[in-house]
N, C-alpha and C positions, 0 to 999 in steps of 0.2 A: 525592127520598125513596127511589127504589128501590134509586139507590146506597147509600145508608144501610144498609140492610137487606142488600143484598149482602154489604159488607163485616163485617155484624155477623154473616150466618149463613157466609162462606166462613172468619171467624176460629172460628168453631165448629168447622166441619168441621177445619181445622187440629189444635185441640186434641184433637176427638175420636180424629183419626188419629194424633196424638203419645201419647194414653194408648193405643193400639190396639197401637203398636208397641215400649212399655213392656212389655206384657200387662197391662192393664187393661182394662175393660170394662163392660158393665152388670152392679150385682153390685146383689143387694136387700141388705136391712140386714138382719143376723140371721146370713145364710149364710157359706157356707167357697166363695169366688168363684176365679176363673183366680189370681187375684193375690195369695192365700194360698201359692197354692202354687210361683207363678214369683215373687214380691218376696224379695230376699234380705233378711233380718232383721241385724241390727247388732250384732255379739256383740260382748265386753268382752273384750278381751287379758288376757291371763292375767300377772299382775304376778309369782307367787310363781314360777314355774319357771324364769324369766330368773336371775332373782335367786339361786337356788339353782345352776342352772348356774355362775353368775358366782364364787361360793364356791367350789363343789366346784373348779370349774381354778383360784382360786385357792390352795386349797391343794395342790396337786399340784403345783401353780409352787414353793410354798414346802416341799414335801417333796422335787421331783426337785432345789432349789438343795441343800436339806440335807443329800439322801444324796451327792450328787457336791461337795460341800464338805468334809463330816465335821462330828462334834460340834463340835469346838474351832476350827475356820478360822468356822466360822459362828457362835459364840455371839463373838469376837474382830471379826468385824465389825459383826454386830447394838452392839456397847459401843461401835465407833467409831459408828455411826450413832447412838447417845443421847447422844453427847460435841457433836453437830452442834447446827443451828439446829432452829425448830418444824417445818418440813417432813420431817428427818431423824427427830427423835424422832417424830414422828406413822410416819412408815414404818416406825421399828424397834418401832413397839408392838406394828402388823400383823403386824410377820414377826417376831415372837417366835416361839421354839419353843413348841408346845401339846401335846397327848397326841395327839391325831387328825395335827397331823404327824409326830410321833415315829414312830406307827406307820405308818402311809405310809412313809417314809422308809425303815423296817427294813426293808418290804417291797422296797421298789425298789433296796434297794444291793446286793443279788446282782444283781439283772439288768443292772447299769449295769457288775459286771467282768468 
C-alpha cells in the first residue's frame, strides 16, 4: 500500500512541477494569477493583408510587364492567350489591361528608360 500512495503522490509532485515550469501555479478563481500574464494567448492570423499584399505585387507584375512591353506588343499577346485553351483564357482575363494598371504602368515607363 505505501507503494501505492507513493507513486500516486510522486506523480503529483511531477505535475505540479510541470505546471510550475509552465508558469502556472495556485491561482484562486476570480483573480488575474502568474498565468495571465506569462500564457501566450492564440491570436488569429490576419487573412485580409496577405491577400492584399498578394494583389498589389500582382499588379505591379502586370504594370512593370506593360510598361516594358508597350500598349500593342501587350494587348497582341493577351489575344494570343484567348485564342489558347481554359488555362490561357483564365490567364488572359487576369492580366487584362485595367485602369489601376494603366496608371502604374504610365508611371513606371520613364523609369524603366
Amino acid at each position: 500500500m505505501a507503494d501505492t500512495s507513493y507513486k500516486e503522490f510522486d506523480g503529483r509532485l511531477r505535475r505540479i512541477a510541470k505546471t510550475h515550469r509552465r508558469g502556472g501555479g495556485f491561482e484562486a478563481s476570480g483573480t488575474l494569477g502568474q498565468s495571465y500574464y506569462t500564457r501566450r494567448t492564440k491570436t488569429r492570423r490576419p487573412i485580409l493583408r496577405p491577400a492584399l499584399t498578394a494583389l498589389v505585387l500582382f499588379i505591379c507584375f502586370k504594370a512593370l510587364t506593360l510598361a516594358h512591353l508597350g500598349t500593342a506588343d501587350y494587348t497582341a499577346r493577351l489575344e494570343a492567350l484567348q485564342t489558347g485553351g481554359t488555362v490561357q483564357k483564365i490567364g488572359a482575363h487576369f492580366m487584362a489591361i485595367d485602369p489601376i494598371t494603366d496608371a502604374a504602368a504610365a508611371g513606371i515607363k520613364p523609369l524603366l528608360r
